[in-house]
Phi, psi and omega in degrees: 000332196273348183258340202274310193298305194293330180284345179293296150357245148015287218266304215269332177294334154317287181341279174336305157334286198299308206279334179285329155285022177063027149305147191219134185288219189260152192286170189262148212303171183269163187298125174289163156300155175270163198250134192235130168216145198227160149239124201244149207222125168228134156041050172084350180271135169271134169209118169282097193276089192244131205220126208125183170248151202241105196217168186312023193232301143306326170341300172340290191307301195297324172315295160319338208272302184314327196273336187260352179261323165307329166301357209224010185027076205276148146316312187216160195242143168209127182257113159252125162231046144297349154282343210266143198236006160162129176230132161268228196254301187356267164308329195271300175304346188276331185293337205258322165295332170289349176265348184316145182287142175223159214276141359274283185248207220283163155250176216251123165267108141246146164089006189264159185311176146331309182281333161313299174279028179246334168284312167278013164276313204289335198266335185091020200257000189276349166312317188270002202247168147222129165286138159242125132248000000 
C-alpha cells in the first residue's frame, strides 16, 4: 500500500513539474484534409490532379476514380500531388498500381513530396513509379 502512494506522488509531482515549466501536453491530432480529384485530358494524356490527404479512408475513392479514368484508355496517365499533405502505405500501393505500365509507357508521379516518395522507397514500391517534378 505504502508504495502504490509514493508512486502515485512520483507521477503527479511530475505532472506538475512538466506543466509549471511550460511542457504542454501534445496538441490533439488535426482534422485530415478532404480529398479533392480533378481530371484533366489533353491530346491523349490523362493528368489526374489530387489535393489532400490520402489515407485508408480515401483510398476507396481515388481507387475508383483512377479505375475510370484507366477506362477511357488515355495514351499516358499523369498523377499530380503537389497538394497531397500525406500519403500512407495504402494510398502509396494504390499509386504504385496505377502506374503499372500501359503501351506506350509507364504512367507519371509529378510533384511528389518528401513524405510520398519516402513511403514509397520504404515499401519498395518506388521501383514501379517514375517521378517528374
Amino acid at each position: 500500500m505504502a508504495w502504490s502512494r509514493s508512486a502515485h506522488r512520483l507521477v503527479h509531482v511530475d505532472r506538475d513539474r512538466r506543466h509549471r515549466h511550460g511542457d504542454l501536453p501534445p496538441p490533439r491530432a488535426t482534422r485530415a484534409r478532404p480529398l479533392s480529384v480533378r481530371q484533366q485530358l489533353e491530346g491523349g494524356t490523362a493528368t489526374v490532379f489530387i489535393a489532400g490527404d490520402l489515407d485508408l479512408t480515401t483510398t476507396p475513392a481515388l481507387a475508383r476514380y483512377l479505375d475510370q479514368v484507366r477506362a477511357r484508355q488515355p495514351r499516358r496517365l499523369v498523377i499530380d500531388l503537389t497538394q497531397v499533405t500525406f500519403v500512407d502505405v495504402a494510398a502509396a500501393r494504390l499509386l504504385a498500381g496505377a502506374t503499372r505500365p500501359q503501351p506506350p509507357g509507364p504512367a507519371v508521379l509529378r510533384g511528389a513530396g518528401p513524405e510520398a516518395r519516402r513511403i514509397l522507397a520504404l515499401t519498395g514500391l518506388d521501383a514501379l513509379c517514375e517521378f517528374v517534378d
